[in-house]
Backbone as numpy.savetxt, mean C-alpha at the origin, in Angstrom:
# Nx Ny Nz CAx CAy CAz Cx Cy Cz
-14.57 -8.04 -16.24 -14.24 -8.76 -15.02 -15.50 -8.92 -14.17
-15.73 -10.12 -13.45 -16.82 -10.57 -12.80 -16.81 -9.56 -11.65
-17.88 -9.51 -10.47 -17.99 -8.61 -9.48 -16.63 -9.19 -8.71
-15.58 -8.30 -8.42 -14.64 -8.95 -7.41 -14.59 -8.55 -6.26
-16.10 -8.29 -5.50 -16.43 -7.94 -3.88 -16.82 -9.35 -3.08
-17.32 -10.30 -3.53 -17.40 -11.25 -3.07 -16.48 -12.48 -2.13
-14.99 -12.09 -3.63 -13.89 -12.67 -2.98 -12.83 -12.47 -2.33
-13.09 -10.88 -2.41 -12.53 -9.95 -1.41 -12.66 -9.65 -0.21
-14.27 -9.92 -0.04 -14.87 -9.69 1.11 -14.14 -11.19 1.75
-14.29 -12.22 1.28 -13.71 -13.62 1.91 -12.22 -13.91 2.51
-11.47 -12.71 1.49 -10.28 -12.93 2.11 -10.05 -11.66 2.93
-11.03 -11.35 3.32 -10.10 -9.38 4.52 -10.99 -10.47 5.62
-11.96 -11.34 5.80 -12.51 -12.08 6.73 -11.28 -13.44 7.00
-10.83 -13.77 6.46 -9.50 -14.92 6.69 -8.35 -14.36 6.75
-8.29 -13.09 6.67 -7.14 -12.49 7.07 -7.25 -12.01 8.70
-8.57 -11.77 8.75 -9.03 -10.69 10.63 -9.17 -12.28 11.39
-9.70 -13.26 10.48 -9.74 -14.80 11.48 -8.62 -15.24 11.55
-7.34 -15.51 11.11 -5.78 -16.10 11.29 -5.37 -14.74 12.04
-5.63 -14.00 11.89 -4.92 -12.62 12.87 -5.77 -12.83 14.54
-6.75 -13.04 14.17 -7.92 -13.22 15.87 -7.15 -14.32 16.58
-6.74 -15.83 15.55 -6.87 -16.81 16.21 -5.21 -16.71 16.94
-4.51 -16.29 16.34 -2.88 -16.34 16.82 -2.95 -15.41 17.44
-3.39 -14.53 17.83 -2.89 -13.00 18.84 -2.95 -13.74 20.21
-4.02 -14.21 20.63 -4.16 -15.05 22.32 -2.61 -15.89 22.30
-2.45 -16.51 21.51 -1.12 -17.58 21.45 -0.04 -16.67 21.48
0.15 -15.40 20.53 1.31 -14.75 20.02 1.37 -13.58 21.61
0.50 -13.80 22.45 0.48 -12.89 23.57 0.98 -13.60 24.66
0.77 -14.78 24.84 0.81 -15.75 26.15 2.26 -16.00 25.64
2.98 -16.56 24.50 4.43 -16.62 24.63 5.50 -15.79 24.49
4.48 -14.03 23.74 5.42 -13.07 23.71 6.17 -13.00 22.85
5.56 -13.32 21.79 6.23 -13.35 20.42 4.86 -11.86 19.70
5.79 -11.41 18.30 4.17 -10.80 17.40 3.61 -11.60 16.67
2.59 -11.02 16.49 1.14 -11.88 15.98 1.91 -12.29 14.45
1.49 -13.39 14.09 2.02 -13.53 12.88 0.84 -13.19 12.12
1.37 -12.49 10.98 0.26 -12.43 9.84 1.01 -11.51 8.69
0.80 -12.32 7.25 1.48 -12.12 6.60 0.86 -11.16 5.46
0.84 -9.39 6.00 0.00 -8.29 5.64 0.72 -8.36 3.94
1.89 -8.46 3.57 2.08 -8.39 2.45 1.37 -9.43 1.47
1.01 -10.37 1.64 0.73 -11.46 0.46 -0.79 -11.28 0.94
-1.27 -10.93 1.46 -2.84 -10.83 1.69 -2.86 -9.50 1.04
-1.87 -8.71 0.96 -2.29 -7.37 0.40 -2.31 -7.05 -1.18
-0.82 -7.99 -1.54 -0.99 -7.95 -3.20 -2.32 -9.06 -3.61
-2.81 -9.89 -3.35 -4.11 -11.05 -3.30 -5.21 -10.04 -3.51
-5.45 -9.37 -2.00 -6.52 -8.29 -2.52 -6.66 -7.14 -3.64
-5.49 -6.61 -4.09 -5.43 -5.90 -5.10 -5.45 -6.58 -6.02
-4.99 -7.96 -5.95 -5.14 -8.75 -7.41 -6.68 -9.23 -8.01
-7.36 -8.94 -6.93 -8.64 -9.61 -6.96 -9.68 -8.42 -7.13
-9.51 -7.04 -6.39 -10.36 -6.10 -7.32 -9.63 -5.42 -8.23
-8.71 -5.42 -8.91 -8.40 -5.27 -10.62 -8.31 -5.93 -11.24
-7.89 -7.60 -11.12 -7.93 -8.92 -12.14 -6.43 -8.33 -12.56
-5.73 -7.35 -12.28 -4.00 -8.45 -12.83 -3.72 -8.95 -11.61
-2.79 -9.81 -11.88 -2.15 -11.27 -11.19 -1.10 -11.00 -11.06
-0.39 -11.85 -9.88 0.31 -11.66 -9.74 1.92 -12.21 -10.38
2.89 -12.33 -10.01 4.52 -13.15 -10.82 4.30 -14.27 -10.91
3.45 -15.22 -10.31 3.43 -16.84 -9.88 4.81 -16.94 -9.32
5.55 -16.36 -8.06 6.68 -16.81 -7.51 7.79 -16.24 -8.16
7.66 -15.64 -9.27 8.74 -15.21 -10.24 9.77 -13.57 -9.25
10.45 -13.57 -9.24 11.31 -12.00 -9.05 10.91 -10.99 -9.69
11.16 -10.29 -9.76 10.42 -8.45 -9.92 9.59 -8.08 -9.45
8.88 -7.47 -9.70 7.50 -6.22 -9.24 6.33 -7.67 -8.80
5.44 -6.45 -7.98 4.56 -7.85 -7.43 3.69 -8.43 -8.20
3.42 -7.56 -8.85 2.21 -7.94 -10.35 2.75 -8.05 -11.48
2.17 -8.84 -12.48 3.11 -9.12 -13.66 3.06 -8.06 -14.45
1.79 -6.90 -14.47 2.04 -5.86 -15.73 3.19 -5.19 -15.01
3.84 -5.02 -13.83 5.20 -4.07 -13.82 4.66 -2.76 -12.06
2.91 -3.56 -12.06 2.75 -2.44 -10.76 3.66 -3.17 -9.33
3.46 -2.38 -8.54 3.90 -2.72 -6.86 2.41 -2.38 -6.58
2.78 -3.62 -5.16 1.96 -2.94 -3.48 2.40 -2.89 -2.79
2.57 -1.38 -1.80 2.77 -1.13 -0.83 1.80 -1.44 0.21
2.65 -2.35 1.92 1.33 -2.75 2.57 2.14 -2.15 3.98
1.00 -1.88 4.76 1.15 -1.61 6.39 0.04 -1.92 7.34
-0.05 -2.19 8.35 -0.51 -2.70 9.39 -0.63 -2.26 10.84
-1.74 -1.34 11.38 -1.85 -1.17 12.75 -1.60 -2.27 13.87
-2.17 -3.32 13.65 -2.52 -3.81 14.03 -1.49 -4.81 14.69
-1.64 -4.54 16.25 -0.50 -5.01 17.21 1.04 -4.63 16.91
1.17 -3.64 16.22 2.02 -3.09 15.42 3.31 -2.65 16.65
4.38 -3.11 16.27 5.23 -2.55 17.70 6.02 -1.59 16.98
6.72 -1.28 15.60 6.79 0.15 15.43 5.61 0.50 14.73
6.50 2.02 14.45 5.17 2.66 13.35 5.09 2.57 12.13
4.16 1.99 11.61 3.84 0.87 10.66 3.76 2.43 9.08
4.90 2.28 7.94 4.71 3.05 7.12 4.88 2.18 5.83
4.72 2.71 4.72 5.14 2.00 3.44 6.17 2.37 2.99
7.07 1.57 2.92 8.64 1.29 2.98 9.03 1.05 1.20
9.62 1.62 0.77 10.43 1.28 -0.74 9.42 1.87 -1.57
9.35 2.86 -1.43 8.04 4.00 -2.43 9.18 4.38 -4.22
10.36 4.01 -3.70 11.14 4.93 -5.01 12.22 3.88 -5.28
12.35 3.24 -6.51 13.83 2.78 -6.33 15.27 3.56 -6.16
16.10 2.54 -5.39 17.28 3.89 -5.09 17.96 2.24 -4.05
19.58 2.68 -4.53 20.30 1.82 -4.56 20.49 0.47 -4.61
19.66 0.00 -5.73 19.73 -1.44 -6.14 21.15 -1.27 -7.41
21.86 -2.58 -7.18 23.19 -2.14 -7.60 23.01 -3.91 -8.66
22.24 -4.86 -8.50 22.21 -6.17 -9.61 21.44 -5.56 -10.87
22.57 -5.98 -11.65 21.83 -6.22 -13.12 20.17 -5.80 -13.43
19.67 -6.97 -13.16 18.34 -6.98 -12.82 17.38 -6.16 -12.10
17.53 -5.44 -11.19 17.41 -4.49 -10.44 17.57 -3.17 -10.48
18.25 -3.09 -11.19 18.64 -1.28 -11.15 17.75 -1.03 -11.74
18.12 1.12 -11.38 17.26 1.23 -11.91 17.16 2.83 -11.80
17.29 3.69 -12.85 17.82 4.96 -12.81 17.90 5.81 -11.49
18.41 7.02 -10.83 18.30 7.16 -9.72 17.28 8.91 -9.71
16.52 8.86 -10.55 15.70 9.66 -10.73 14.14 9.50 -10.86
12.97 10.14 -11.03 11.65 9.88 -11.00 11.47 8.59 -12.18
12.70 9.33 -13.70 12.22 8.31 -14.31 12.46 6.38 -14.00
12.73 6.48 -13.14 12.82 4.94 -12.45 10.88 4.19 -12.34
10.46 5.78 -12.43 8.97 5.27 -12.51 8.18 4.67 -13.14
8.62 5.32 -14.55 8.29 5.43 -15.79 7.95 4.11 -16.29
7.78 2.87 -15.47 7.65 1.47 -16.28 7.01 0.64 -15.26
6.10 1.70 -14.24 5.11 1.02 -13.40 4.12 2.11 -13.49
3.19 1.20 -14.07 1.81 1.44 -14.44 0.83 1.61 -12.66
1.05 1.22 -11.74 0.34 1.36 -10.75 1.01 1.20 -9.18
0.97 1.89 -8.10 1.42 1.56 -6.84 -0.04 1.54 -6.17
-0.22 0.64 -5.73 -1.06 0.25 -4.63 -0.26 0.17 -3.02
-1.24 1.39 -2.46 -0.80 1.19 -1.00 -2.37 0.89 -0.27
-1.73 -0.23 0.84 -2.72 -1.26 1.86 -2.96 -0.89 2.91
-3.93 -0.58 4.00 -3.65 -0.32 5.06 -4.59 -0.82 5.74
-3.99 -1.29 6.79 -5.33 -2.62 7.95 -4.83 -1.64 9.03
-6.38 -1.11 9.48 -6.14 -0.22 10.73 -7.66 -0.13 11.45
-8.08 0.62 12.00 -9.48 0.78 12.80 -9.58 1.82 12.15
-11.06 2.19 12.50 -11.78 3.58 12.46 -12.14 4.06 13.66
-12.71 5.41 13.66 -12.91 5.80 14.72 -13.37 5.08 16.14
-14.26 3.79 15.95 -14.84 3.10 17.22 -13.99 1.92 16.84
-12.93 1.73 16.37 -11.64 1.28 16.82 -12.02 -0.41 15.57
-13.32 -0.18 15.27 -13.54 -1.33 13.93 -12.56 -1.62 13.02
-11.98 -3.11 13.22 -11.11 -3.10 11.90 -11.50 -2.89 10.07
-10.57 -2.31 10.09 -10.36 -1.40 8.32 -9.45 -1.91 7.34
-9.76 -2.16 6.40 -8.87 -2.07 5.38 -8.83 -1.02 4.40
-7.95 -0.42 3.43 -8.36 0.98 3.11 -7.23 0.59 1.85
-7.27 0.79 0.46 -6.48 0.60 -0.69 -6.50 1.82 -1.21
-5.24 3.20 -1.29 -5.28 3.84 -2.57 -4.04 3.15 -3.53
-4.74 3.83 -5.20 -3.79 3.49 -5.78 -3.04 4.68 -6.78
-1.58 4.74 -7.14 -1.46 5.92 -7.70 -0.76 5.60 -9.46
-1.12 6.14 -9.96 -0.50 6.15 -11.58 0.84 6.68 -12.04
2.12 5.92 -11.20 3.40 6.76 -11.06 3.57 7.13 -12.68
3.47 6.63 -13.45 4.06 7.21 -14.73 3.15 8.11 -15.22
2.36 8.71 -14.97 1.43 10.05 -15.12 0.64 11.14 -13.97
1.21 10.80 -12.92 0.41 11.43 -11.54 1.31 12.60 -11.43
0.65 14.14 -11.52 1.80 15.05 -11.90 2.62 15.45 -10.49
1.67 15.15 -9.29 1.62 16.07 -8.24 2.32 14.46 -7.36
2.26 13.10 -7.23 3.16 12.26 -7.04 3.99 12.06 -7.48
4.83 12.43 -9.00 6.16 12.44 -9.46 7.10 13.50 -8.94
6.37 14.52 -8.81 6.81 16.00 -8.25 7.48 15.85 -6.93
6.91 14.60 -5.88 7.08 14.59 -4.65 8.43 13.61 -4.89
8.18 12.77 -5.71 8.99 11.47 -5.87 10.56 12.28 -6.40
10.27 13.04 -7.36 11.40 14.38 -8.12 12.20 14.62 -6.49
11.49 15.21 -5.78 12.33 16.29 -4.80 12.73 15.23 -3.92
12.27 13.78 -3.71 13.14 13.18 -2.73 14.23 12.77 -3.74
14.20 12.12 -4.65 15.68 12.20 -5.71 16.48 13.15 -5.84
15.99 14.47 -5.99 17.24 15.47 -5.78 17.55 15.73 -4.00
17.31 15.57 -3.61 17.77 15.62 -1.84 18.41 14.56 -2.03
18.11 13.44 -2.21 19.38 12.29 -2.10 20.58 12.65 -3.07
20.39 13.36 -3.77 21.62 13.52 -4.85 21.92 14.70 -4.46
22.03 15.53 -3.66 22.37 16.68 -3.07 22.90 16.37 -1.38
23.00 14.91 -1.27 23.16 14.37 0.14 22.49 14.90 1.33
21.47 15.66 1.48 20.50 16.03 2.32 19.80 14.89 2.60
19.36 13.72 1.77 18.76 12.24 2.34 19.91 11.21 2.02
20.23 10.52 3.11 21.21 9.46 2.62 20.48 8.24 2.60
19.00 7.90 2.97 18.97 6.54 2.95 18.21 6.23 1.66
18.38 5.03 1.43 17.45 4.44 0.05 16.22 4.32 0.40
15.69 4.19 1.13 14.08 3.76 1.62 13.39 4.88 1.59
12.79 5.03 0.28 11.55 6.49 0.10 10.48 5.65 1.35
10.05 6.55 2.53 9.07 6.52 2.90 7.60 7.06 3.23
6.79 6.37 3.28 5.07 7.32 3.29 4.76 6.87 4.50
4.21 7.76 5.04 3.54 7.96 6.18 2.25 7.71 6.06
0.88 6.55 6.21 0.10 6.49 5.72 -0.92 7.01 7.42
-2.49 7.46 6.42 -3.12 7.99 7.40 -3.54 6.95 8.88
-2.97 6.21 9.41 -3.02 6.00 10.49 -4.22 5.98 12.01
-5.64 5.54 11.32 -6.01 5.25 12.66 -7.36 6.62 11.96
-7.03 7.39 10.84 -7.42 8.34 10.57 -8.14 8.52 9.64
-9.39 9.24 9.35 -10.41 8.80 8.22 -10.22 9.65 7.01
-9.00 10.21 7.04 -8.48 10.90 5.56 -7.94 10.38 4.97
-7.67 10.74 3.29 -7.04 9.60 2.63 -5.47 11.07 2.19
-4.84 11.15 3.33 -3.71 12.02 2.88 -2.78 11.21 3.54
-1.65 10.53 2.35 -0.32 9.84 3.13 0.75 11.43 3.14
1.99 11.04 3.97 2.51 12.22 4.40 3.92 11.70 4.00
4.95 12.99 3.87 6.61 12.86 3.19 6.83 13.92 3.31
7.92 14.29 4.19 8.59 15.36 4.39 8.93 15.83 2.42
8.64 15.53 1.70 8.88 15.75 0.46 7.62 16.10 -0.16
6.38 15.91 0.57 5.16 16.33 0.19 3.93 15.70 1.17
3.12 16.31 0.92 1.86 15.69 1.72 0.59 15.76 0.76
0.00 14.22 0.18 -0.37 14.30 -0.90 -2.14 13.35 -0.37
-3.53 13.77 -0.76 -4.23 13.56 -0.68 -4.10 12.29 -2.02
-4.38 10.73 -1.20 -4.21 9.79 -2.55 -5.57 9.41 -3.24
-5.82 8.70 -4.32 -7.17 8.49 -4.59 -7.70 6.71 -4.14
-8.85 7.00 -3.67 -8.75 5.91 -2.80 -9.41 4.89 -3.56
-9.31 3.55 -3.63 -9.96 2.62 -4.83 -11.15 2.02 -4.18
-10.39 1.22 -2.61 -11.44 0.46 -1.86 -11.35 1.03 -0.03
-12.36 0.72 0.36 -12.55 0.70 1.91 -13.59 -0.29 2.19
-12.98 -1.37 3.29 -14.18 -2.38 3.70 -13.98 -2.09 5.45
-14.89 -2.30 5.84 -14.88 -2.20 7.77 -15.75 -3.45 7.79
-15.26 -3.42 9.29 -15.93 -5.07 9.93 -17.29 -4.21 10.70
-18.33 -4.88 9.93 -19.36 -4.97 10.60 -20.16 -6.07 10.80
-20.47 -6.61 12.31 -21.41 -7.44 12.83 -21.00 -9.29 12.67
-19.23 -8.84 12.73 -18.35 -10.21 12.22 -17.82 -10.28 11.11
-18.11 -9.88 10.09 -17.90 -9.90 8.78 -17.24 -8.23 7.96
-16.70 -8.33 6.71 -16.03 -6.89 6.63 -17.36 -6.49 5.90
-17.96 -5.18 5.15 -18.34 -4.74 4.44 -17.99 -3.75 3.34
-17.93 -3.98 2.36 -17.61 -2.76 1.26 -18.28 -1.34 1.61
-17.86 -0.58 1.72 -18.00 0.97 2.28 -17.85 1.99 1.12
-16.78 1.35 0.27 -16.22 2.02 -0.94 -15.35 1.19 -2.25
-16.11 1.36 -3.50 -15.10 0.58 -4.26 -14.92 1.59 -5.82
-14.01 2.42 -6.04 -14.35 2.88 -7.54 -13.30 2.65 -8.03
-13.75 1.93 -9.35 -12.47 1.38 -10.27 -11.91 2.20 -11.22
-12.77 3.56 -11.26 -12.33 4.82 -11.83 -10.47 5.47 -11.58
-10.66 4.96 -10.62 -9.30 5.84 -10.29 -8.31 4.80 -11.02
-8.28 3.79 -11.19 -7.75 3.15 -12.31 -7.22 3.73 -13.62
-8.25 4.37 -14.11 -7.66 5.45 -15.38 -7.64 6.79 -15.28
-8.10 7.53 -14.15 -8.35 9.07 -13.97 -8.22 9.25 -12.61
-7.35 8.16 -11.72 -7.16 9.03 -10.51 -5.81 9.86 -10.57
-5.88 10.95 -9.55 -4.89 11.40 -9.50 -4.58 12.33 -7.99
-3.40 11.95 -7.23 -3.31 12.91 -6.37 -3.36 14.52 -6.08
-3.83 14.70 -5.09 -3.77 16.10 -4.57 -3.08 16.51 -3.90
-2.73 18.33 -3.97 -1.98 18.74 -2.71 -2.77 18.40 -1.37
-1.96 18.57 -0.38 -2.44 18.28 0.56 -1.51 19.37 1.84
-2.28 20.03 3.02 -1.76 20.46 3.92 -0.61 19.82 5.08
């Protein structure tokens, strides 16, 4: 695969320019900023790994079978988490989908997105990604929210992550675990433009989560 920092860098810059240009407008009539963090988020993951995405098709966001999870600080009026981490009560044909870890077992990758600042408040973008069908210490977490829902201690379907927030660690959080993720990319805006800070495509075949406090 060709260098894919170039066209990455182009789109986290047309994503912070359509977000700059509507916030003055989306403020004066009191509406939220429009900006559409999900399809800018599977785009960028599609572009530093080279798989693609469904072309419009139904299922998973990428065609080998991965997801992206995406969230957003930014003008954010709740608190912005990654929503649908586990399947759990999809009831179509098409959709289902065991109500245990092994529901995992046939996605090769979760990518989670996060557009937030850093410490001097610089906008961030920040990508980990995790290997659900072999990550011992993310199935483990994914395990104990499935048995709490099947023990009725969790009633809702929406596995959620708490992602680091505003914060320069890469530990997302779950009352079911608190797991240090492996991080792929980090770009920050410097001097107008974003910059690559961090890119390893390693974690692709050998990342793997950690415990975390």
């Amino acid at each position: 695969m060709s260098d894919p920092i170039p066209e990455a860098i182009s789109l986290l810059n047309e994503h912070h320019r359509a977000f700059s240009a509507a916030k003055p407008l989306a403020d004066k009539t009191g509406h939220t900023v429009p900006s559409d963090t999900k399809s800018f988020s599977e785009i960028l993951v599609s572009l530093l790994t080279g798989l693609r995405g469904r072309t419009r098709r139904k299922g998973s966001d990428l065609s080998d079978g991965s997801d992206v999870k995406a969230a957003s600080v930014w003008s954010a009026i709740d608190t912005p988490r990654f929503n649908g981490c586990a399947p759990a009560g999809r009831v179509s044909d098409t959709a289902k989908k065991p109500n245990d870890v092994s529901a995992l077992d046939d996605m090769p990758f979760m990518f989670f997105v996060l557009w937030d600042g850093g410490d001097d408040g610089r906008p961030r973008c920040r990508v980990w990604c995790v290997r659900p069908r072999s990550d011992r210490e993310f199935r483990r977490m994914v395990a104990t929210w499935y048995a709490k829902r099947e023990a009725g201690e969790i009633k809702s379907t929406n596995f959620q992550l708490h992602p680091p927030r505003n914060r320069e660690d890469n530990v997302i959080r779950n009352s079911c675990g608190n797991l240090e993720y492996p991080l792929l990319f980090r770009a920050e805006m410097r001097g107008g433009t974003y910059e690559v800070v961090h890119f390893d495509p390693t974690v692709l075949v050998d990342g793997e989560c950690r415990l975390s406090t």
